[in-house]
N, CA, C and O atoms as a GROMACS GRO file, in nm:
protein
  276
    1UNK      N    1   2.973  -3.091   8.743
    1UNK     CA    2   2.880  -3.194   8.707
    1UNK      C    3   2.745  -3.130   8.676
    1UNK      O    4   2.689  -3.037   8.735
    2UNK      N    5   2.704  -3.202   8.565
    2UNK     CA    6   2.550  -3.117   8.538
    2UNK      C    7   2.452  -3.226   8.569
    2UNK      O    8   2.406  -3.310   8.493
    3UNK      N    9   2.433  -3.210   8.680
    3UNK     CA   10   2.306  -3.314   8.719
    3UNK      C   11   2.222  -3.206   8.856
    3UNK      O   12   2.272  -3.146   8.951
    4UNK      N   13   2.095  -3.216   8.815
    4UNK     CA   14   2.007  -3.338   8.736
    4UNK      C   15   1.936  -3.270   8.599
    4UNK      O   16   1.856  -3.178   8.582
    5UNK      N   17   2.008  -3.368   8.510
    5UNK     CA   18   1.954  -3.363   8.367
    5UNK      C   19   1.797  -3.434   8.324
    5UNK      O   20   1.796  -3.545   8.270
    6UNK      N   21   1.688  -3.372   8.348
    6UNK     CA   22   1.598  -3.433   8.251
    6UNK      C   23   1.555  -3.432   8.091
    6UNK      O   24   1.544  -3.325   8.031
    7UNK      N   25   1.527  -3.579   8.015
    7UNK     CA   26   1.530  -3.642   7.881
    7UNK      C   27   1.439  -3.646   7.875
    7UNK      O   28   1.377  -3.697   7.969
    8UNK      N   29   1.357  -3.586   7.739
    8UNK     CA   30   1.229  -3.640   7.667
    8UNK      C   31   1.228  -3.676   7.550
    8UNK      O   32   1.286  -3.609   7.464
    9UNK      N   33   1.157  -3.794   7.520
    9UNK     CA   34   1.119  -3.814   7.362
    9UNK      C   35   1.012  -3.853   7.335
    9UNK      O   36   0.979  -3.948   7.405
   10UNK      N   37   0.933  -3.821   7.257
   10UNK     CA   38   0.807  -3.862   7.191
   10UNK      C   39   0.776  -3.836   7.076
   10UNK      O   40   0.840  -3.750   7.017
   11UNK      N   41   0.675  -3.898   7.016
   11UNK     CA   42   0.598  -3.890   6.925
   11UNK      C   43   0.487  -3.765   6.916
   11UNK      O   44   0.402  -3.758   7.004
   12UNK      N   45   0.489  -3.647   6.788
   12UNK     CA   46   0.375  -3.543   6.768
   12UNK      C   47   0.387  -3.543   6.637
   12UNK      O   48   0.491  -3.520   6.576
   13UNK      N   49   0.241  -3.578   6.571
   13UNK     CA   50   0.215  -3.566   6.434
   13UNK      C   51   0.299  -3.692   6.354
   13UNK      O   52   0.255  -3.704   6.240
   14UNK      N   53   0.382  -3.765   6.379
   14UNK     CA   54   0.402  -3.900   6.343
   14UNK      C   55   0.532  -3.876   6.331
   14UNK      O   56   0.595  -3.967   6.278
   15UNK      N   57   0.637  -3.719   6.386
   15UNK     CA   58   0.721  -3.673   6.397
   15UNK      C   59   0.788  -3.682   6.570
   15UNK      O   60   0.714  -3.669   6.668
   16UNK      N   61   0.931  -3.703   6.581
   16UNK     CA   62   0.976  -3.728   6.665
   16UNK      C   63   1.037  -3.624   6.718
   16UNK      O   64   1.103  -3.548   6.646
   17UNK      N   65   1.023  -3.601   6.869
   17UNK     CA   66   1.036  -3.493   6.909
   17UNK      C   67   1.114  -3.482   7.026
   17UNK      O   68   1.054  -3.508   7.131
   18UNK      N   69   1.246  -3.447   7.033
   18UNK     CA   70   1.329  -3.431   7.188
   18UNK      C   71   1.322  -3.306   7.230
   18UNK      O   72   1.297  -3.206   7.163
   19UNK      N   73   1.355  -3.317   7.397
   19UNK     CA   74   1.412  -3.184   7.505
   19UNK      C   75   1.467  -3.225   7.609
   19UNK      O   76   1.423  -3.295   7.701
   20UNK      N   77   1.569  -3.179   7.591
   20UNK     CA   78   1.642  -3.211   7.766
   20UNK      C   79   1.647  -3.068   7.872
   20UNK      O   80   1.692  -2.962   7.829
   21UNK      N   81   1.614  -3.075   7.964
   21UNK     CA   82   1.602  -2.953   8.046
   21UNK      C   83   1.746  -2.987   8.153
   21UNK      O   84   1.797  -3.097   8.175
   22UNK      N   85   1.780  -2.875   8.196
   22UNK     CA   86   1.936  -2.881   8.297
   22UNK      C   87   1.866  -2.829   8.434
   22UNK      O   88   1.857  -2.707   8.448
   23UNK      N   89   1.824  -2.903   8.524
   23UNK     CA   90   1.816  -2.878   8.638
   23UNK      C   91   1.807  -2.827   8.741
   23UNK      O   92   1.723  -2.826   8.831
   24UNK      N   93   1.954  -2.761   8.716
   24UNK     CA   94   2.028  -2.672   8.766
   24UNK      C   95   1.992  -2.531   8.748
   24UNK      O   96   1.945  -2.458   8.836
   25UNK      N   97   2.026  -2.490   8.591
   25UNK     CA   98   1.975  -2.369   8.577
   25UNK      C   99   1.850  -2.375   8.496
   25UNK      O  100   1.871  -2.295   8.405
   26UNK      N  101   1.781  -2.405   8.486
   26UNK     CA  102   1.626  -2.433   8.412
   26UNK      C  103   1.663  -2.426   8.236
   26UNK      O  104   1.560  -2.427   8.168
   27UNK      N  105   1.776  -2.421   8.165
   27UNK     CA  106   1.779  -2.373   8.018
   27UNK      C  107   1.721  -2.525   8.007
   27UNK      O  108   1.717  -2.622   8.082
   28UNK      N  109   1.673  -2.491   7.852
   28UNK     CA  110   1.628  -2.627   7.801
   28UNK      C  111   1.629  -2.585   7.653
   28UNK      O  112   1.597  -2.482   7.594
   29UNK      N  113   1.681  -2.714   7.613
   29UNK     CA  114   1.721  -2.728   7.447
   29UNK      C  115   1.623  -2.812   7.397
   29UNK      O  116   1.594  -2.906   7.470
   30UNK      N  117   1.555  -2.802   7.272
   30UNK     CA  118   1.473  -2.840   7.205
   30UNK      C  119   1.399  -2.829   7.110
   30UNK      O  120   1.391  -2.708   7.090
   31UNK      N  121   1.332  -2.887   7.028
   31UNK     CA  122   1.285  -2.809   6.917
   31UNK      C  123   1.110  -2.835   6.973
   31UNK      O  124   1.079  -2.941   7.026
   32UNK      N  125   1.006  -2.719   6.951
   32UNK     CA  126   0.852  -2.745   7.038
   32UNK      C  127   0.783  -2.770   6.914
   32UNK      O  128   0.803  -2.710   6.808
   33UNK      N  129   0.669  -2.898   6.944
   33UNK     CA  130   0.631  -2.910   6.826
   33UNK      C  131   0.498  -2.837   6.753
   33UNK      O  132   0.442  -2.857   6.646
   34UNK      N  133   0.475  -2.741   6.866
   34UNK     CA  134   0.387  -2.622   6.784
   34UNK      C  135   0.474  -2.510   6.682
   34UNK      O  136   0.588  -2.476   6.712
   35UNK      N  137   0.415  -2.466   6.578
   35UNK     CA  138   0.474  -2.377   6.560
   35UNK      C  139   0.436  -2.219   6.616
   35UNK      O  140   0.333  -2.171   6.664
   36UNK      N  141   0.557  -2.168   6.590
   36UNK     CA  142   0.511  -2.058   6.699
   36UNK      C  143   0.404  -1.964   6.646
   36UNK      O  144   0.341  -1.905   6.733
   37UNK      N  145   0.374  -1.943   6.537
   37UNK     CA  146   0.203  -1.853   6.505
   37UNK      C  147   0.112  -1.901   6.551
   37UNK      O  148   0.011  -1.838   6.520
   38UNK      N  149   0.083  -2.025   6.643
   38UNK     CA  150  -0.004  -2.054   6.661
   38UNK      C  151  -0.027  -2.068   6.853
   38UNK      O  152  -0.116  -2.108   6.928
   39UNK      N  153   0.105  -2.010   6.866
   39UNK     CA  154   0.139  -1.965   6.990
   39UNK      C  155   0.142  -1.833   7.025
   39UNK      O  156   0.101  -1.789   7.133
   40UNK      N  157   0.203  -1.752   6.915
   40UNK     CA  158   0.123  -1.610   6.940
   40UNK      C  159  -0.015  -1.609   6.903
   40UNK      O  160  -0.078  -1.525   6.968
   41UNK      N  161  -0.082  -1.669   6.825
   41UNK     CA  162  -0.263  -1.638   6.810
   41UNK      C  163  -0.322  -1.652   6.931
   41UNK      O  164  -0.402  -1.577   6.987
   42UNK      N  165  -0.264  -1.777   6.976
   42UNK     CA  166  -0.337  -1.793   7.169
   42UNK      C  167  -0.327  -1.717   7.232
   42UNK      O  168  -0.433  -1.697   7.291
   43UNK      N  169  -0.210  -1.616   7.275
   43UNK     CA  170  -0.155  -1.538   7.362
   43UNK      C  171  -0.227  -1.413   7.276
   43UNK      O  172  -0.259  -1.344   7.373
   44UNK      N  173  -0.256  -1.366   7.204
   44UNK     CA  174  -0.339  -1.277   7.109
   44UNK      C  175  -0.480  -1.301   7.173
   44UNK      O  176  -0.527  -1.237   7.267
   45UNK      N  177  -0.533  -1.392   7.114
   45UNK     CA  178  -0.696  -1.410   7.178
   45UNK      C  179  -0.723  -1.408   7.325
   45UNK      O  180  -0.803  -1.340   7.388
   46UNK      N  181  -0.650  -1.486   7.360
   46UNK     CA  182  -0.626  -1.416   7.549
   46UNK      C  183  -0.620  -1.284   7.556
   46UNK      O  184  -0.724  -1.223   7.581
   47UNK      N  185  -0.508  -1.219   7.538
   47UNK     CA  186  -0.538  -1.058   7.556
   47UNK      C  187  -0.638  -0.994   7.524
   47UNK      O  188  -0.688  -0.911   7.600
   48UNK      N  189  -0.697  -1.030   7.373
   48UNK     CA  190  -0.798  -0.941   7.353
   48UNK      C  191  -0.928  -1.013   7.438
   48UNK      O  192  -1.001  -0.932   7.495
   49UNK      N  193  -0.968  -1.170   7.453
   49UNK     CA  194  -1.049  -1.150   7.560
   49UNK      C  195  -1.064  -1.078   7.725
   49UNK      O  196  -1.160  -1.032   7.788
   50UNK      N  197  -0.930  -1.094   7.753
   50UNK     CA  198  -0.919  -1.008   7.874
   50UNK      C  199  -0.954  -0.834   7.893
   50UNK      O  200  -1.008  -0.763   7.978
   51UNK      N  201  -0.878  -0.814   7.742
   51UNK     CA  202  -0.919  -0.667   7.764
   51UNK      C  203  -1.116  -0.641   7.715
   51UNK      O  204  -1.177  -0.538   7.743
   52UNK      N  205  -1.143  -0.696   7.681
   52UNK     CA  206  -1.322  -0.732   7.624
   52UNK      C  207  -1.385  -0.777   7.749
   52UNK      O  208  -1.481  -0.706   7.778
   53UNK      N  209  -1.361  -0.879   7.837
   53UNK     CA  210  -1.358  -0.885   7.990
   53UNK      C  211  -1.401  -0.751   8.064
   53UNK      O  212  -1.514  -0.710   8.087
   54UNK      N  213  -1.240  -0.678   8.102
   54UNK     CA  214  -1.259  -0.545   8.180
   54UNK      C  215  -1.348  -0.483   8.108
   54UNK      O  216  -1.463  -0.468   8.152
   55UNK      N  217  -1.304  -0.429   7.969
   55UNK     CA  218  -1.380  -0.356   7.893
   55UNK      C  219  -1.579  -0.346   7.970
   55UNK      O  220  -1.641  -0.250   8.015
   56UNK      N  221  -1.620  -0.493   7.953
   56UNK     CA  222  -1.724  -0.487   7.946
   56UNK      C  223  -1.795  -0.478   8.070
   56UNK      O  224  -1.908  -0.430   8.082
   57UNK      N  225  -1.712  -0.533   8.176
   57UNK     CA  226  -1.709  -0.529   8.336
   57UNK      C  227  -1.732  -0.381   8.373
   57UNK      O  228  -1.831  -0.337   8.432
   58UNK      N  229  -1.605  -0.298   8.322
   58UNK     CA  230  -1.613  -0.170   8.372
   58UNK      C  231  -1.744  -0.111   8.316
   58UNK      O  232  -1.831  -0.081   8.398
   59UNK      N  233  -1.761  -0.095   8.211
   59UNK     CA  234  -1.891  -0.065   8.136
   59UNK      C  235  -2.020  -0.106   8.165
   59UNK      O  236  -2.118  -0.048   8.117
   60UNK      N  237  -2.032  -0.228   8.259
   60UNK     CA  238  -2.167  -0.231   8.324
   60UNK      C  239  -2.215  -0.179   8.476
   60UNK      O  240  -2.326  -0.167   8.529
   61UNK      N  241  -2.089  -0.155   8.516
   61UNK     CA  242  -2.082  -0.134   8.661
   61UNK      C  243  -1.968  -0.243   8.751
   61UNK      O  244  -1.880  -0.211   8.831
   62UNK      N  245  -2.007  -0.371   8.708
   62UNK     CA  246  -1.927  -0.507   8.793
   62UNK      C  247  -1.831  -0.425   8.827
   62UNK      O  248  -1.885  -0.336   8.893
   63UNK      N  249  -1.740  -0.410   8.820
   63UNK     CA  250  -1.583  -0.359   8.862
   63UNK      C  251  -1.564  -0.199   8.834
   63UNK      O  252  -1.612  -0.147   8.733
   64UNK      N  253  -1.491  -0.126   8.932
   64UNK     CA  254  -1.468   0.010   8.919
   64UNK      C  255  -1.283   0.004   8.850
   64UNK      O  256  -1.187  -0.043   8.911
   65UNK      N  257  -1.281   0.050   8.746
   65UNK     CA  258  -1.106   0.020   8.702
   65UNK      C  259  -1.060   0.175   8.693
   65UNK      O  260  -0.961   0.207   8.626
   66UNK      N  261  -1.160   0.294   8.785
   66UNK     CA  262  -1.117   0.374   8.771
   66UNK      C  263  -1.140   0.467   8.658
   66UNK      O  264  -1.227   0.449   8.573
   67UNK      N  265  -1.027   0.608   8.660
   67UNK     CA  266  -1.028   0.714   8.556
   67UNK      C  267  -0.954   0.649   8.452
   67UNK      O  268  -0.976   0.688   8.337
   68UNK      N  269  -0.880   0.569   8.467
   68UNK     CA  270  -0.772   0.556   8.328
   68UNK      C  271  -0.816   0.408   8.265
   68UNK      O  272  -0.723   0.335   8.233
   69UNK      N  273  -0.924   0.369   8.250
   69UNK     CA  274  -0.984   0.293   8.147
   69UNK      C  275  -1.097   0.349   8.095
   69UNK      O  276  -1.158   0.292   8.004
   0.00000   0.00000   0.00000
């Protein structure tokens, strides 16, 4: 038995959008209604702020990150 099954449907962009997730083992089928370049650009600008972060941290003093930065 595959329970517990959770169902979604909604509305994004005036387009209709399902996912059902399995419970059990976490897989989930669906189509996401971002497309994904705009999911790697986020995960892109995060990194490079993070590394601009330390970068600038280590470089003033705030934080010691050591010999290997």
């Amino acid at each position: 038995m595959l329970l517990p099954i959770w169902t979604a449907a909604y509305r994004h962009n005036g387009r209709s959008c399902r996912f059902v997730v399995n419970g059990q083992s976490g897989r989930v089928q669906g189509e996401p209604p971002w497309p994904m370049w705009k999911i790697a650009a986020a995960v892109i600008t995060a990194l490079v702020a993070i590394t601009a972060f330390l970068y600038l941290a280590g470089a003033s003093g705030y934080i010691d990150l050591g010999q290997g930065f």
